[in-house]
BAMI-283819 format. One line per 3 residues: number of its first residue (from 1); their letters; for each residue x negated, y negated, z negated of C-alpha. Coordinates in steps of 0.25 Angstrom, whole numbers. Example, Ala and Ser with C-alpha at 12.3 -4.5 7.8 and 13.67 -1.06 7.14 Angstrom:
1	as	-49 18 -31 ~ -55 4 -29
END
This chain:
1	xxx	220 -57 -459 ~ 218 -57 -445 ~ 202 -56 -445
4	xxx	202 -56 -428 ~ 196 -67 -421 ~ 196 -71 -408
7	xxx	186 -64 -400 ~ 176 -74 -392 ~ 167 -69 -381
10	xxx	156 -75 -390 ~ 155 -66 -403 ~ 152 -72 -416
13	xxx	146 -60 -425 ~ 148 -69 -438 ~ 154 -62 -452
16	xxx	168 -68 -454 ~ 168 -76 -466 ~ 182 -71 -467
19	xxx	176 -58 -469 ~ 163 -60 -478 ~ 176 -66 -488
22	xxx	180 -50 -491 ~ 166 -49 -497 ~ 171 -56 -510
25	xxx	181 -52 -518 ~ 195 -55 -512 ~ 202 -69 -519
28	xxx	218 -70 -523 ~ 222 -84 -524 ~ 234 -89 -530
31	xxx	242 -95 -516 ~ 255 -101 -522 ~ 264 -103 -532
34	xxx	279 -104 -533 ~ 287 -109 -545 ~ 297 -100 -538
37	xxx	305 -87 -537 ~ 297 -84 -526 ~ 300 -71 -514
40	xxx	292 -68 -502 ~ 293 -61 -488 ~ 286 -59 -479
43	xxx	290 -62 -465 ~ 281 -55 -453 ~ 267 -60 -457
46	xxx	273 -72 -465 ~ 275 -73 -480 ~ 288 -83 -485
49	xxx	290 -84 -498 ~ 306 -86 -504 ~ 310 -96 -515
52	xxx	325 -96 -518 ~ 333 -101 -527 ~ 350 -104 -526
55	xxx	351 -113 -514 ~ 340 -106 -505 ~ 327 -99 -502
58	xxx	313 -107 -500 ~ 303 -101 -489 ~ 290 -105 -491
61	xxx	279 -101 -479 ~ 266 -91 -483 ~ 259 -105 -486
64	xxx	270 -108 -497 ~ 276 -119 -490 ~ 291 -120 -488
67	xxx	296 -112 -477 ~ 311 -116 -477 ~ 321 -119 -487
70	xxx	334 -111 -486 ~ 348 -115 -491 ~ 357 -106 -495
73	xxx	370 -110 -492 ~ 379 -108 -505 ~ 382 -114 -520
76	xxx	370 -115 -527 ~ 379 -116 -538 ~ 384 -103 -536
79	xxx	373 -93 -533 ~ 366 -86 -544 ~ 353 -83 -535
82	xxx	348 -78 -522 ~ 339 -68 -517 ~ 330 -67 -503
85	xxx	329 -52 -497 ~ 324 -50 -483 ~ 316 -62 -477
88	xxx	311 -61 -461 ~ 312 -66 -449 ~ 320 -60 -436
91	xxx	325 -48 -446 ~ 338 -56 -452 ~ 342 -66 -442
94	xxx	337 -64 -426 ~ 330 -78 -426 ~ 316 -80 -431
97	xxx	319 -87 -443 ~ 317 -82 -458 ~ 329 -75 -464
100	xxx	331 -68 -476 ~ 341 -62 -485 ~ 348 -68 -497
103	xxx	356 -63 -508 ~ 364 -74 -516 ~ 369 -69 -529
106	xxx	382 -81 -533 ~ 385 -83 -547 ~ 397 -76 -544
109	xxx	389 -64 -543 ~ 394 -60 -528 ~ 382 -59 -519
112	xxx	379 -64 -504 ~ 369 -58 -494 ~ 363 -69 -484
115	xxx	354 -67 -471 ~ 348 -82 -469 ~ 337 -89 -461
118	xxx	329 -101 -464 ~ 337 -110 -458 ~ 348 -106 -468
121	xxx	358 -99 -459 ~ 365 -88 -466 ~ 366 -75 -455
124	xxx	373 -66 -463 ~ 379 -68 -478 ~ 389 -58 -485
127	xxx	395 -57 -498 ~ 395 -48 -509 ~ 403 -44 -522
130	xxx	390 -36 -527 ~ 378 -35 -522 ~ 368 -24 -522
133	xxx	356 -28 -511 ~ 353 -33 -496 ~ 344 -31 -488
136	xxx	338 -27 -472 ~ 338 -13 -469 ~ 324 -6 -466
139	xxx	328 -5 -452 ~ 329 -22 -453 ~ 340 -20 -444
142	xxx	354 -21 -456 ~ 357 -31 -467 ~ 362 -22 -480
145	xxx	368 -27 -492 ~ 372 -16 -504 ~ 382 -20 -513
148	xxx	394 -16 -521 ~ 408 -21 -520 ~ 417 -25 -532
151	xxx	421 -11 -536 ~ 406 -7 -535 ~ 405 -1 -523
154	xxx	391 3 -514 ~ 392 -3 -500 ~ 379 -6 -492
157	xxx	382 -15 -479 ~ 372 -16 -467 ~ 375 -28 -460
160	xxx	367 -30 -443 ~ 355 -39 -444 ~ 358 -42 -429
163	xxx	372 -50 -432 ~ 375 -46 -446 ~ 388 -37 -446
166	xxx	390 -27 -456 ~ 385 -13 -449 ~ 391 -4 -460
169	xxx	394 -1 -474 ~ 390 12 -482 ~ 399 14 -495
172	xxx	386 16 -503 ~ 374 8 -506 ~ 361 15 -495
175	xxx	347 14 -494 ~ 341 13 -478 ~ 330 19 -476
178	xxx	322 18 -460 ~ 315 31 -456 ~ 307 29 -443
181	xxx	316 17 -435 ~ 329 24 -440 ~ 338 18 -453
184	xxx	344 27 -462 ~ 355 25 -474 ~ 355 34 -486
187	xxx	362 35 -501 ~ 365 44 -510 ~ 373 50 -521
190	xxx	371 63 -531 ~ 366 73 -521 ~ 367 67 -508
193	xxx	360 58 -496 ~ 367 51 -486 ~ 359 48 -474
196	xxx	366 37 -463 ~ 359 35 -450 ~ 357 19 -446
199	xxx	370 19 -439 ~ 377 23 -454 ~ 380 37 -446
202	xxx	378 48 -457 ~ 365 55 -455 ~ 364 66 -466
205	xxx	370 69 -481 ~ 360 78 -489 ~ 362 84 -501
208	xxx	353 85 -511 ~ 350 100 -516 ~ 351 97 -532
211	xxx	360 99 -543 ~ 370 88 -539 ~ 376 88 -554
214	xxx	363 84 -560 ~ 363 72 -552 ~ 365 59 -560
217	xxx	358 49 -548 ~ 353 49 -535 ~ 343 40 -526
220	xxx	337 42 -512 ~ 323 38 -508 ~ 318 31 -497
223	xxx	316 43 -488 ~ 308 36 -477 ~ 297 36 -485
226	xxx	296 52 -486 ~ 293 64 -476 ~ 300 74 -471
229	xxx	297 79 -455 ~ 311 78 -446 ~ 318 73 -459
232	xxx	323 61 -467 ~ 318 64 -481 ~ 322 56 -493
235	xxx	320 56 -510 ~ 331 58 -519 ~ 331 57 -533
238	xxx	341 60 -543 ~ 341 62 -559 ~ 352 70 -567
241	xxx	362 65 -576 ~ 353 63 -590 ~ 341 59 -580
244	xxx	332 68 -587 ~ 328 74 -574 ~ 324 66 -561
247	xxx	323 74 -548 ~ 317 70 -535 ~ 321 78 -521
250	xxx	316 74 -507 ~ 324 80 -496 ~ 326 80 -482
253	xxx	339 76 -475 ~ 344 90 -474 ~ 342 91 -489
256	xxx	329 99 -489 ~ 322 97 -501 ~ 309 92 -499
259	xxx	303 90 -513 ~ 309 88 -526 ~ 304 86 -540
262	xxx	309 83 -555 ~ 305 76 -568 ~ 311 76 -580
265	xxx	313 62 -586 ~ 306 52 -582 ~ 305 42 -572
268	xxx	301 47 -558 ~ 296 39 -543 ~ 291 43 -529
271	xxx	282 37 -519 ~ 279 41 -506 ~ 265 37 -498
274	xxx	256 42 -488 ~ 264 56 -488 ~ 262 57 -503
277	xxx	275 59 -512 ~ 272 53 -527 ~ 280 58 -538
280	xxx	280 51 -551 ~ 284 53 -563 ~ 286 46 -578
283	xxx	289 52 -591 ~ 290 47 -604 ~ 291 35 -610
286	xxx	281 22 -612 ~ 272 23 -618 ~ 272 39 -617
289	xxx	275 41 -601 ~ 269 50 -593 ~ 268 51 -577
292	xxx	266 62 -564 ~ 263 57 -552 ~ 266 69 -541
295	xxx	260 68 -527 ~ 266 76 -514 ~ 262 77 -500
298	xxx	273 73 -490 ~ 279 80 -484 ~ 277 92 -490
301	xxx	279 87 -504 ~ 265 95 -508 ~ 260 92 -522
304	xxx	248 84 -519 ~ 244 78 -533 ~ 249 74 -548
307	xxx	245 64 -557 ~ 249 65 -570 ~ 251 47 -571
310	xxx	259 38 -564 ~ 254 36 -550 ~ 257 25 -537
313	xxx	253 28 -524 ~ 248 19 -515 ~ 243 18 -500
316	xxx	232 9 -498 ~ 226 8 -483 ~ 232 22 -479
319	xxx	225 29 -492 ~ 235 34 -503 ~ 231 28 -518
322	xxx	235 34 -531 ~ 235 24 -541 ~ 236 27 -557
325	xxx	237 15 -568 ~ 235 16 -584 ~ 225 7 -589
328	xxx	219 7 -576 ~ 222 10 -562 ~ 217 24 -555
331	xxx	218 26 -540 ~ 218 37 -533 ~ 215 41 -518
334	xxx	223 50 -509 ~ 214 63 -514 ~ 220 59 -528
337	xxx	204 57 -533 ~ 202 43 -541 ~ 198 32 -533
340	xxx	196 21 -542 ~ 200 17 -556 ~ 204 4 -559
343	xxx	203 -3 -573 ~ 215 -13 -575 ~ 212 -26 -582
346	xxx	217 -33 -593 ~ 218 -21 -601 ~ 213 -28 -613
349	xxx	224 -39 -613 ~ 238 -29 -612 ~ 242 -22 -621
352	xxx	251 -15 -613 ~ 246 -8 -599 ~ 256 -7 -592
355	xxx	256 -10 -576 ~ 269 -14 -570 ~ 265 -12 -554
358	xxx	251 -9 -548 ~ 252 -12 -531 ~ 242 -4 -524
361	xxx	238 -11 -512 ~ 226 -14 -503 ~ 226 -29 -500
364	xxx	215 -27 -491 ~ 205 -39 -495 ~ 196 -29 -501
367	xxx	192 -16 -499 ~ 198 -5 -510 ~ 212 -4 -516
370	xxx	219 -18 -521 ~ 230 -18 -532 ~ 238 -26 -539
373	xxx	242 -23 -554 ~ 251 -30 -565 ~ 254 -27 -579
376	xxx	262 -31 -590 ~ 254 -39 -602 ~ 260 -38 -615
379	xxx	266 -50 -615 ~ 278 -54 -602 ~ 268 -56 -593
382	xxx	260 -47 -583 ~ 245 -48 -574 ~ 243 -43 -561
385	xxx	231 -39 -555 ~ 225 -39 -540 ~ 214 -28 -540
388	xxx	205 -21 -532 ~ 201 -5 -534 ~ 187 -8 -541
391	xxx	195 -17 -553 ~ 193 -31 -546 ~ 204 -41 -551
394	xxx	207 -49 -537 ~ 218 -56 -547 ~ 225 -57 -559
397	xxx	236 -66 -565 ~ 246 -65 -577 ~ 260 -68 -577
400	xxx	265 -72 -591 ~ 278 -73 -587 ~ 291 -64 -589
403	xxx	292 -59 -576 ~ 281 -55 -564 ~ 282 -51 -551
406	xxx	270 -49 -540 ~ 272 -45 -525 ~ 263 -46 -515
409	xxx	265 -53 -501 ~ 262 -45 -489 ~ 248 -42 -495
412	xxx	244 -56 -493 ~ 250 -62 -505 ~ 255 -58 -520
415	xxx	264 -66 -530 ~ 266 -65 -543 ~ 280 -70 -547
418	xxx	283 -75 -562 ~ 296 -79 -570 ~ 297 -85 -584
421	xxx	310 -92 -592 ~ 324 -84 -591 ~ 335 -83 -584
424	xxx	340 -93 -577 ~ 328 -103 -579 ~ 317 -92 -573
427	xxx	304 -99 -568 ~ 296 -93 -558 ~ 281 -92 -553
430	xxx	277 -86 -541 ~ 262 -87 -536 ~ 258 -81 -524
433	xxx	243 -76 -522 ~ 235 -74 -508 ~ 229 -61 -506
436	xxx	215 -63 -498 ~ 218 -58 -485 ~ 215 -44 -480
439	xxx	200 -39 -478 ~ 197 -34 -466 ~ 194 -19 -465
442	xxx	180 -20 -464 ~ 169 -30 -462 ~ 167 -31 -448
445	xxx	177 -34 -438 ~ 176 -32 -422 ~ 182 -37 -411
448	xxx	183 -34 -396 ~ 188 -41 -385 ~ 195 -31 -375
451	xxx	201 -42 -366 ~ 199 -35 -352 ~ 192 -23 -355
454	xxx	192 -12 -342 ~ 198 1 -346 ~ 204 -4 -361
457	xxx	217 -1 -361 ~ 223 -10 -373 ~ 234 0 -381
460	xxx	227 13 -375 ~ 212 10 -380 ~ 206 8 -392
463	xxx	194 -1 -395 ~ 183 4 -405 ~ 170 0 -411
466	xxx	159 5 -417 ~ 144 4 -420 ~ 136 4 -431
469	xxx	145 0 -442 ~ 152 13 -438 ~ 139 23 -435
472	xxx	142 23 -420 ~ 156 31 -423 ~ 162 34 -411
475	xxx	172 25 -407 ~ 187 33 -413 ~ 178 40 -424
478	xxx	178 35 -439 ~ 170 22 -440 ~ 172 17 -427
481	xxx	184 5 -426 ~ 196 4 -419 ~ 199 -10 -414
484	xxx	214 -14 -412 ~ 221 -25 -406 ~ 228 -30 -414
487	xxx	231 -45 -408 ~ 234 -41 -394 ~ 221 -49 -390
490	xxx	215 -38 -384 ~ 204 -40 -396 ~ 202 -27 -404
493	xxx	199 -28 -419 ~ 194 -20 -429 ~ 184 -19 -442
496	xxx	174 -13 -446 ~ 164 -9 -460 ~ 150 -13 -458
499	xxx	138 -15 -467 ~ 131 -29 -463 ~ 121 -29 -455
502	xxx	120 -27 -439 ~ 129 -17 -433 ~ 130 -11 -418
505	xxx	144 -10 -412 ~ 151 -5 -398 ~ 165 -6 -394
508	xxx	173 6 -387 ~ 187 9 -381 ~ 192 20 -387
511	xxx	186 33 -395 ~ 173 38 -391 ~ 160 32 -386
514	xxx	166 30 -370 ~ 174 18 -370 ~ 162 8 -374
517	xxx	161 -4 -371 ~ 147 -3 -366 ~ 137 8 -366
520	xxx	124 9 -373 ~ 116 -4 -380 ~ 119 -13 -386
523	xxx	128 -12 -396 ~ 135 -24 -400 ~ 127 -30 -412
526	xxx	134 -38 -424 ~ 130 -42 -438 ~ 138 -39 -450
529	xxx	135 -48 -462 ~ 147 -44 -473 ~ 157 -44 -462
532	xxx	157 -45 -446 ~ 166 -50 -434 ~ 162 -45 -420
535	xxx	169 -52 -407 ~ 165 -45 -396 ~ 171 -42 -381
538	xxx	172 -29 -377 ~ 160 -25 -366 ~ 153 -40 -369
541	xxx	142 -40 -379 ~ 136 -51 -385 ~ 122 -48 -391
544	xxx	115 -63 -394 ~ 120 -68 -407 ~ 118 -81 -409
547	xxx	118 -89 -424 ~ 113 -102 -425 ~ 116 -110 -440
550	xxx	121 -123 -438 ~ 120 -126 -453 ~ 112 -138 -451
553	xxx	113 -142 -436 ~ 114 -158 -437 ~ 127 -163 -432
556	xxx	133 -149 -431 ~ 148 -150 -437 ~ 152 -136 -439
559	xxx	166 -140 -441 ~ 168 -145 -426 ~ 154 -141 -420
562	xxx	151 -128 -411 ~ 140 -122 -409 ~ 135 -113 -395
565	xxx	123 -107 -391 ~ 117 -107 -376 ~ 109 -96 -370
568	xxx	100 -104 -360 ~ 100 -92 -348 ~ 116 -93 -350
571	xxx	117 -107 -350 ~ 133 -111 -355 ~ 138 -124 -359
574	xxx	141 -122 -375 ~ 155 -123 -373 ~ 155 -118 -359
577	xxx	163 -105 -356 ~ 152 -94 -360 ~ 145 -101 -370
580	xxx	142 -97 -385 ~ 148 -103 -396 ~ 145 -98 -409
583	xxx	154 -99 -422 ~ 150 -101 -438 ~ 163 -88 -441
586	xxx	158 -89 -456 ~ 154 -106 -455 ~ 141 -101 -461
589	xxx	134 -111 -452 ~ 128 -100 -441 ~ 134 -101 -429
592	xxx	136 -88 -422 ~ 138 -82 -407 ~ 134 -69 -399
595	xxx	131 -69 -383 ~ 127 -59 -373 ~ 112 -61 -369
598	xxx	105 -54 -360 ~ 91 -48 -367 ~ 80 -58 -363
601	xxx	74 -70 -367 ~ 85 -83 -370 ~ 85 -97 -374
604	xxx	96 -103 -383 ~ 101 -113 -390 ~ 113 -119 -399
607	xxx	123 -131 -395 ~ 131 -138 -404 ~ 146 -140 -397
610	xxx	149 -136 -381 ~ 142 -143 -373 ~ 126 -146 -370
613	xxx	124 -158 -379 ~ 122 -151 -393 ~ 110 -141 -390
616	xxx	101 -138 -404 ~ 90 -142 -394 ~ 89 -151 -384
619	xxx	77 -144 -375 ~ 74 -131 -381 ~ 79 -117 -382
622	xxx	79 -105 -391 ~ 72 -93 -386 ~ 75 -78 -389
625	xxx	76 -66 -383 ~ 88 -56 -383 ~ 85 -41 -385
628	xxx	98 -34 -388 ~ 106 -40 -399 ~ 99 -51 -404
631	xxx	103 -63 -416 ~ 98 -76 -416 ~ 100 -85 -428
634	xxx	96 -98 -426 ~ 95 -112 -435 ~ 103 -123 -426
637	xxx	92 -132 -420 ~ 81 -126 -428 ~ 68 -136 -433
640	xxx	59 -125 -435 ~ 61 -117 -426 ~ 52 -120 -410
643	xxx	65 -116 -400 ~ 54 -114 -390 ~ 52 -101 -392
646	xxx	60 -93 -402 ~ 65 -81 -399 ~ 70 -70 -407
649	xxx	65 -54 -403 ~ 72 -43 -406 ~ 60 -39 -412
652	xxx	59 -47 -423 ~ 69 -44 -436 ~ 69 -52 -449
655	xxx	74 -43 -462 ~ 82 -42 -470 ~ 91 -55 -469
658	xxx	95 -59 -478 ~ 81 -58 -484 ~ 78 -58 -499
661	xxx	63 -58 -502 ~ 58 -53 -491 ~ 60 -57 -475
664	xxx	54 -46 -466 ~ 51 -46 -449 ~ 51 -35 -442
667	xxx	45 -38 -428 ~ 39 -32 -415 ~ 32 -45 -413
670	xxx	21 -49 -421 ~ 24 -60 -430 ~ 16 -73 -432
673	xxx	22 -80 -444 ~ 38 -81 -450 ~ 42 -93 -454
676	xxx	57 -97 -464 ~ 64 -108 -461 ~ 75 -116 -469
679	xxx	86 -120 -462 ~ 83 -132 -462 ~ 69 -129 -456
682	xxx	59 -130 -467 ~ 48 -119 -466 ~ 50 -113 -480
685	xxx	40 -100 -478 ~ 29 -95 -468 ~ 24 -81 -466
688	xxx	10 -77 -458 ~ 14 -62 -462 ~ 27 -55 -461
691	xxx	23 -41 -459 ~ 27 -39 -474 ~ 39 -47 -474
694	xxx	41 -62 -479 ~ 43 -65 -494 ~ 53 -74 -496
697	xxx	53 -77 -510 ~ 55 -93 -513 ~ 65 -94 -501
700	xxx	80 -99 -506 ~ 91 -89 -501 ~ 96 -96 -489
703	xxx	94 -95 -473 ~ 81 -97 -466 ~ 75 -94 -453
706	xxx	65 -87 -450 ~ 55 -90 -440 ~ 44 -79 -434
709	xxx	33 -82 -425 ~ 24 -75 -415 ~ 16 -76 -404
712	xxx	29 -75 -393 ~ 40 -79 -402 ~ 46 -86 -413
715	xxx	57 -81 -418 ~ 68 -88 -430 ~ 77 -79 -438
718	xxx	87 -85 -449 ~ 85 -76 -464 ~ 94 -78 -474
721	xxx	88 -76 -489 ~ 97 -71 -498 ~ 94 -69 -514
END
């Protein structure tokens, strides 16, 4: 979600409703569902999702309308089924069109390979007697299609994705692997790793230090995910003949042996994240199994930690997680201590625990750890669950049915896939969820206009704010907050944590106290209620905010209406170039603006549309008097207020507010009598004596103003009353 607004001279210091929504609990809604086999992709920012069947693919658009219908040119009536691989746009074909990869199996059992666009152009076809896979290779640069021939032998073809001609053919099937910008092509047999450059030169054969006789199979890992300084490193596993022994090796490509470890039975897999190398183990068999979970440092392969269970690793936000499942779910952090324990539901209604996946991720509309868990009822069916680290159910939804299949869609969206009947007469559901969209890292959100700032060098610089929020941390140290560009506009961004309440902030280029933009007071002033945005422009400060409700301003459309207010010592045409418009950001009524207002006495007053013609008043003007920052809320066109003479010290505070039972003033001045107001100007409550603070038993909750008088001033304040 992009949470960036356009920057107006004018700023608006209003919550963002947007925001305030993170408050409640975060809602997954059911967005579509398809009667349908369904596939997805997802295309630069743009989600397609892939109907097929045996005369062509569907598309339907992110908003599930049809996209574009594509015809596959061949017998219906002698194709089996198809499948869709790669989907994109300017990977396959050079246009900007969408193209995609298909598989036709024929009844003949003879496969066909197919790079096609929307418009139903075949690019590239080929034929084959047996067909293993296709697909792009990670360099998205080569076509490659592994099969075997009649007599059953390997080959593995990479055809040019510039004009399609075959490039080479290696007599084995390979597995590419891209380290850094640069493609590499390995296999391998009992005891040895070939290694081909991308030109298909050889780069190195490395034998593996073991007793070869032993040696019943063989598999290389991806070694890109592994560390060795100056070196390719890679994983290779092999078992001996009667499999009672698995053993695992990681070495360089001089054949030094990194690491290298045995079990004894069993069923054994690695991971690698974060630097940490996880080994697990399984012995045993159900109900009686038993698990290890071994944990190295990279790339030292140091024994770090073991648990004796079954254990994933995840990374969530740059901060490995450790996560153990029985009856319930335990995670813990990167020091290995227990960070929270999860109770699992519907405990009470299976029979059978057992869970099938568990995805670990951070979905960002909360705070905390998000996951999603399935498992399998005792009848065919299975439930899934979408839940938060303190045991919150976002969702949950049962699939009775004899097959189940979740995904989730670029973190935005999640399907659940069903199937019921048999073979051929299969029926599918497919319904797609929308996540809520991502919360923003914290609740208040700045932004500065550096359009045309002397001495900021854009891509040399950096922007930073602090204030109060952060204890005045020096620009660069923790607390304070790096502002990036990400739009080009020349508008930094970034967010902040903040209790609500007032908060004092500055800009500054760069680390350390030199580069601000202004020295000494003031500080920029804004209000947090729940959630804050700040527009501001670097070196202008705007320290008059004005609010003025509009709830019940006769003839007032908010709809098409705007609203401006006019400072009568800087007289502007509402409309003119310069003059103050203010906005309803969270359509609460209140319409908001800031200014920049010499300190001094000032009249004011509100207009309905651009123009002169829709004053609140027709002769008069509100009066007040601008000491620093200063706030005035005001009631459109108020009746019981006299806009001869109020003016608004900044003296005189009213507290708390909202207010409860008791409303107190605290003032320099002395004070004659308080007066509460509705909104709608009925004189509801009347105090001679406000020293000890105003009871307010009897009021309803709801918004009143407030109106002081003494000797020099008369001075309205709008109160909220809250249970």
């Amino acid at each position: 979600m992009n949470c960036k607004p356009m920057v107006m001279r004018r700023t608006i210091l209003l919550c963002i409703s947007a925001l305030i929504a993170y408050t409640a609990k975060a809602q997954i809604t059911l967005e579509h569902t398809f009667d349908a086999d369904i596939a997805f992709s997802v295309v630069g920012n743009e989600i397609f999702y892939c109907e097929y069947d045996s005369v062509g693919v569907t598309f339907y658009s992110e908003d599930y309308s049809e996209y574009k219908r594509v015809a596959i040119p061949r017998g219906a009536d002698s194709i089996d089924y198809l499948q869709i691989y790669e989907v994109s746009r300017g990977l396959l074909t050079a246009d900007n069109q969408l193209a995609f990869l298909v598989r036709i199996r024929y009844l003949s059992n003879a496969d066909e390979c197919m790079v096609m666009d929307e418009s139903g152009t075949i690019h590239f076809e080929r034929y084959l007697p047996g067909y293993r896979r296709i697909y792009v290779t990670n360099d998205d640069k080569k076509i490659c299609i592994s099969y075997r021939d009649a007599d059953n032998n390997q080959f593995h073809d990479l055809y040019s994705l510039v004009d399609y001609t075959l490039e080479h053919t290696f007599p084995y099937s390979m597995l590419d692997i891209l380290i850094g910008d640069k493609l590499y092509y390995t296999r391998s047999d009992t005891n040895t790793i070939v290694i081909y450059n991308d030109d298909y030169a050889l780069y190195k054969e490395v034998t593996v230090p073991v007793d070869y006789d032993t040696i019943g199979s063989s598999v290389v890992g991806d070694f890109s995910d592994l560390y060795a300084p100056g070196r390719i490193a890679f994983e290779y596993e092999f078992r001996n003949f009667n499999g009672s022994v698995n053993y695992l090796w990681f070495v360089d490509e001089d054949a030094n042996v990194l690491f290298q470890d045995s079990i004894h039975s069993g069923f054994r897999f690695t991971s690698v994240k974060k630097d940490i190398l996880s080994v697990a183990e399984r012995r045993g068999s159900y109900p009686n199994l038993t698990y290890q979970t071994k944990l190295y440092s990279l790339p030292d392969f140091t024994l770090e930690y073991t648990f004796d269970t079954d254990i994933d690793l995840e990374i969530v936000e740059d901060k490995l997680y450790y996560f153990e499942y029985t009856d319930k779910l335990l995670i813990y952090g990167e020091d290995y201590s227990l960070y929270k324990e999860v109770a699992m539901p519907g405990l009470d209604t299976i029979t059978i625990w057992w869970v099938e996946d568990m995805q670990y991720r951070k979905y960002s509309w909360e705070k905390g750890l998000d996951f999603v868990v399935q498992h399998v009822l005792p009848t065919d069916g299975r439930a899934f669950y979408v839940m938060q680290e303190d045991g919150d159910i976002l969702h949950e939804e049962y699939v009775t049915e004899n097959f189940y299949s979740l995904a989730n869609i670029d973190n935005r969206k999640f399907y659940v896939q069903s199937r019921s009947g048999s073979s051929p007469d299969y029926k599918y559901t497919t319904k797609i969820f929308a996540m809520p969209p991502p919360a923003p890292p914290g609740n208040v959100l700045f932004n500065v206009d550096m359009t045309n700032v002397d001495g900021f060098t854009e891509g040399t610089d950096v922007v930073y704010v602090t204030g109060s929020f952060a204890e005045w941390a020096d620009p660069g140290q923790e607390g304070s907050i790096m502002l990036s560009d990400e739009e080009g506009d020349k508008i930094y961004s970034g967010y902040a944590e903040s209790a609500s309440g007032n908060i004092e902030y500055k800009y500054y280029i760069n680390t350390g106290t030199a580069g601000v933009e202004w020295e000494g007071d003031p500080n920029r002033l804004g209000m947090v209620k729940d959630s804050a945005t700040f527009n501001d422009v670097w070196g202008y400060y705007e320290n008059v905010t004005f609010n003025v409700d509009m709830t019940n301003a006769e003839g007032f459309n908010a709809s098409v209406d705007s609203v401006y207010v006019v400072d009568k010592n800087n007289l502007i045409v509402p409309g003119d170039s310069g003059s103050i418009k203010l906005a309803d950001e969270d359509e609460d009524g209140i319409y908001s603006g800031t200014a920049k207002i010499e300190d001094g006495a000032i009249e004011y007053k509100y207009f309905i549309n651009a123009g002169t013609t829709g004053a609140e008043f027709v002769d008069k003007w509100r009066k007040g008097a601008v000491a620093g920052n200063t706030v005035y809320d005001d009631l459109w066109a108020d009746p019981a207020l006299d806009v001869e003479n109020i003016v608004m010290p900044a003296s005189v505070k009213f507290y708390p507010n909202p207010a409860r039972d008791v409303l107190y003033v605290l003032s320099d001045i002395p004070v004659d009598k308080v007066e509460i107001y509705t909104m709608s100007g009925s004189l509801v409550l009347l105090e001679k004596n406000a020293t000890s603070g105003i009871k307010l038993s009897g009021l309803d909750e709801g918004v009143y103003i407030v109106k002081l008088t003494s000797d020099e001033y008369r001075i309205n304040k709008k109160i909220i009353i809250a249970e």
